[in-house]
C-alpha positions in Angstrom: -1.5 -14.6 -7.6 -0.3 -16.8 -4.6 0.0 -15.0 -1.8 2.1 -16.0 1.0 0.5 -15.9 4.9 1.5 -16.7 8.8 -0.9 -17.3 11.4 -0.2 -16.0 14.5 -2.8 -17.5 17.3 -2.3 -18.6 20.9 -4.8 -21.7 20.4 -3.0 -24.2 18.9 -6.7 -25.8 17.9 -7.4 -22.7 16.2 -4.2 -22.4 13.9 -4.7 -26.1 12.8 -8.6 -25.2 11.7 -7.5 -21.8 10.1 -4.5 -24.3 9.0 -6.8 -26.8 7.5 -9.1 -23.9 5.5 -6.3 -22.7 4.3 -4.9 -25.8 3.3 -7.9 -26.4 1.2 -8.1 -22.9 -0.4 -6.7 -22.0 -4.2 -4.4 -18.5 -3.6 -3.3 -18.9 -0.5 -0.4 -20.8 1.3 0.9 -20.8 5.1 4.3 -20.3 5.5 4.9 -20.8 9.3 2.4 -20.4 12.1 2.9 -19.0 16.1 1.4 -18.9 19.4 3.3 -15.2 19.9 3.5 -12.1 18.5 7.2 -12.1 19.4 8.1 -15.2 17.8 6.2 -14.3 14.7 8.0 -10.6 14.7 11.8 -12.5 14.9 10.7 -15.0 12.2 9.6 -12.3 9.7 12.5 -9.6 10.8 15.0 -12.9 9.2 13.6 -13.6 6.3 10.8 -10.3 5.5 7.4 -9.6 4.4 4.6 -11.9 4.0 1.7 -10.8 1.8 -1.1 -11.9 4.9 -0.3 -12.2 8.2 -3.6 -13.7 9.9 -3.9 -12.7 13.9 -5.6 -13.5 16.9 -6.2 -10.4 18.8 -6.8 -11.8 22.6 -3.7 -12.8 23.6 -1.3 -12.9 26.4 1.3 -10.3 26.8 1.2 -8.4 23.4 -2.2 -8.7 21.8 -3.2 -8.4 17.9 -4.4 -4.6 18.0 -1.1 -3.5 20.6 1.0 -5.4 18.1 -0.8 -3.8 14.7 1.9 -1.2 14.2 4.5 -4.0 14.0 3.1 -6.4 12.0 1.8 -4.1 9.4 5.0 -3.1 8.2 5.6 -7.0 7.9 2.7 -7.6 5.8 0.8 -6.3 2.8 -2.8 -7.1 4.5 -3.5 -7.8 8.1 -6.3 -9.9 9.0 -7.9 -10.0 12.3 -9.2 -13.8 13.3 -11.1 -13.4 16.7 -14.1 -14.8 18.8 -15.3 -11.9 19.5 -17.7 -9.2 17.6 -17.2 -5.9 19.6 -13.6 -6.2 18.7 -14.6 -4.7 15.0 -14.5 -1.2 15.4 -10.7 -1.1 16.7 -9.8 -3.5 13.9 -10.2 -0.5 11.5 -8.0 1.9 13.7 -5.4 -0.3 13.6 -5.6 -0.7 9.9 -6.1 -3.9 9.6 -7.8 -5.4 5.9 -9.8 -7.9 7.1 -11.9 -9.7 9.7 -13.0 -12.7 10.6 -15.0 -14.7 13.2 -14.1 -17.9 14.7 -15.0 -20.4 14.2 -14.3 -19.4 10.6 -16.8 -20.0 7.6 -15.1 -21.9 4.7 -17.1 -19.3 1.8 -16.4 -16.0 4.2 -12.3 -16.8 4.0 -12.5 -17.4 0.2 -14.1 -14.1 0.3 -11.1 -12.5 1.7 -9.2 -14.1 0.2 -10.7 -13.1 -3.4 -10.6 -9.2 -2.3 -6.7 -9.4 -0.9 -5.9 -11.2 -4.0 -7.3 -8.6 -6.3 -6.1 -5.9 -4.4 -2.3 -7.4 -5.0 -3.1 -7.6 -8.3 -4.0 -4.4 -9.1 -1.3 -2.7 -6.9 1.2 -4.9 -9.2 -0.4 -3.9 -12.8 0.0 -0.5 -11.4 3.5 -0.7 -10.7 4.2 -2.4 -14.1 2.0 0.2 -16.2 5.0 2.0 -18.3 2.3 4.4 -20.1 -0.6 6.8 -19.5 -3.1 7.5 -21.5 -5.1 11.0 -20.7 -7.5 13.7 -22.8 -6.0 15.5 -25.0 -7.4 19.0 -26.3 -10.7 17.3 -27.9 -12.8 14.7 -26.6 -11.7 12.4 -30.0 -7.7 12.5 -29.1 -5.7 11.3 -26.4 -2.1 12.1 -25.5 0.5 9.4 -24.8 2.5 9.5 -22.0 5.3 7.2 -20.2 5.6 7.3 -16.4 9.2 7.5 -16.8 9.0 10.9 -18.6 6.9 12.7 -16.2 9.0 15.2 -13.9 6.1 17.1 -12.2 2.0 17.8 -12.2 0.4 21.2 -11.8 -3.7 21.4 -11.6 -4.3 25.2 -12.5 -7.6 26.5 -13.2 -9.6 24.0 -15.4 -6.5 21.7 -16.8 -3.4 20.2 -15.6 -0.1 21.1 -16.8 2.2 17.7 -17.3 5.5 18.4 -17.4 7.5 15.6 -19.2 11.2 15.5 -20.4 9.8 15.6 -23.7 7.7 18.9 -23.2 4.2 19.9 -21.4 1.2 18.1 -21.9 -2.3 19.9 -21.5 -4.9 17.5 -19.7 -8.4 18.5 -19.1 -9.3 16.3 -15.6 -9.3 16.1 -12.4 -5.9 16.0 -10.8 -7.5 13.9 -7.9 -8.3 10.9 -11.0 -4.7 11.0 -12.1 -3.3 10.8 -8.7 -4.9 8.0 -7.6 -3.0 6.0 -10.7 0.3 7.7 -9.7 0.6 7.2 -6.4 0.6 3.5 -7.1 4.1 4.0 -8.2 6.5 4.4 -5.5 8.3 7.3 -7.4 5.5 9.8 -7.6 4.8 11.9 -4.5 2.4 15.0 -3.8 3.8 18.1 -2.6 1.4 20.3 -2.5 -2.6 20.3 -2.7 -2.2 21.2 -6.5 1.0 19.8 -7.1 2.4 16.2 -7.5 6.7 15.5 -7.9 8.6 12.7 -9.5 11.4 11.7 -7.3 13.4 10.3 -10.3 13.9 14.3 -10.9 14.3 15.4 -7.7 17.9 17.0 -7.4 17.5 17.7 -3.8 15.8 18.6 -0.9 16.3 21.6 1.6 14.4 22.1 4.5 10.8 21.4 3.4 11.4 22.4 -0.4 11.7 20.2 -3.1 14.4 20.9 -6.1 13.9 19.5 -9.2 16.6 18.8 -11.9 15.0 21.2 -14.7 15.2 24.2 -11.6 11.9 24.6 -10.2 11.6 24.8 -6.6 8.5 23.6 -4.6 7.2 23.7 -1.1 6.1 20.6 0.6 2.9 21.2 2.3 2.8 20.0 6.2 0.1 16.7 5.4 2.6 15.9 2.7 5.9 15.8 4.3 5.1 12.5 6.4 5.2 10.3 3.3 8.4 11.9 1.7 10.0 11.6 4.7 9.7 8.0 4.9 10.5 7.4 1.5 13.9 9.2 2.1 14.5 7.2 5.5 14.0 3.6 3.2 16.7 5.0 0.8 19.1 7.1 3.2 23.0 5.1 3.1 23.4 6.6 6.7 
């Protein structure tokens, strides 16, 4: 897939050769470029996210790493574009997906812009996936299950217990394995270290427990609530 990108650089030379690469690169096109973080932050607040926002990170008044926060929740993948090497470590704290040195190599951008493409990819097959497919109680059959049905996850002893609209399904793996293709979906959330929710059959909230439609009540662990939190601040009317 495409994906959309801004350049934000305070060296006009360097945003025409990042310009220039880009220009020249299948994958990848340049919306607008700027020589601030401020303008760039107005510019994506009117019209939304990009998919790469590519960053200098020595800059006057608000610098790339000060300004990660920000632009991060502008962006699917921040990319750091500096001069300097011992900038790397603190590239990673603030998050960012990539890194690269100026003056940038043509083959290192394709790169990165190979692994940000393929990471889009997959994060949009996984929100598209309509059914799972998991053991079933031999190693020869396997139970068939839609996303859509699933209401809530328990890991007990050696299984996991799904419980659908259509009944429960016995699954003998790892909970950890199933989450990771879950959580992909931005209606599955876990709740507790053995326990993961669907929200479209969550009848309410109260305090810091979760209840569902069927009746079950669940407590959301501290390390959990962050993310439900959020997700009911994106969808809140007031």
């Amino acid at each position: 897939m495409e994906l959309s990108s801004i350049i934000i650089d305070d060296e006009p030379h360097a945003i025409t050769d990042l310009n220039e690469i880009i220009e020249v690169t299948p994958d990848v096109f340049v919306e607008k470029t700027f020589t601030n973080v401020s303008d760039a932050i107005l510019f994506l607040r009117e019209t939304g996210k990009v998919n790469v926002i590519f960053c200098d990170i020595s800059m006057p008044i608000v610098g790339g790493l000060e300004a990660a926060p920000l632009l991060n929740e502008y962006c699917d993948f921040l990319v750091y574009v500096t001069a300097h090497r011992f900038h790397g470590p603190e590239t990673y704290e603030a998050d960012a997906s990539g890194y690269l040195m100026k003056p940038v190599r043509y083959d290192k951008f394709v790169r990165q812009i190979k692994v940000l493409s393929k990471a889009k990819e997959d994060e949009q097959f996984g929100k598209d996936e309509k059914v799972l497919f998991v053991k079933g109680d031999d190693k020869n059959s396997m139970l068939k299950i839609f996303y859509d049905d699933i209401i809530y996850i328990e890991a007990l002893e050696n299984y996991i217990n799904i419980h659908t609209t259509k009944g429960e399904k016995i699954t003998y793996i790892q909970l950890k394995g199933l989450e990771q293709k879950l959580l992909k979906k931005e209606t599955f959330f876990r709740v507790a270290k053995s326990t993961i929710i669907s929200v479209n059959f969550l009848e309410k909230i109260e305090g810091y427990r979760a209840l569902m439609t069927d009746g079950m009540y669940f407590n959301i662990g501290k390390v959990y609530r962050p993310a439900i939190r959020e997700f009911i601040k994106k969808n809140r009317l007031n």
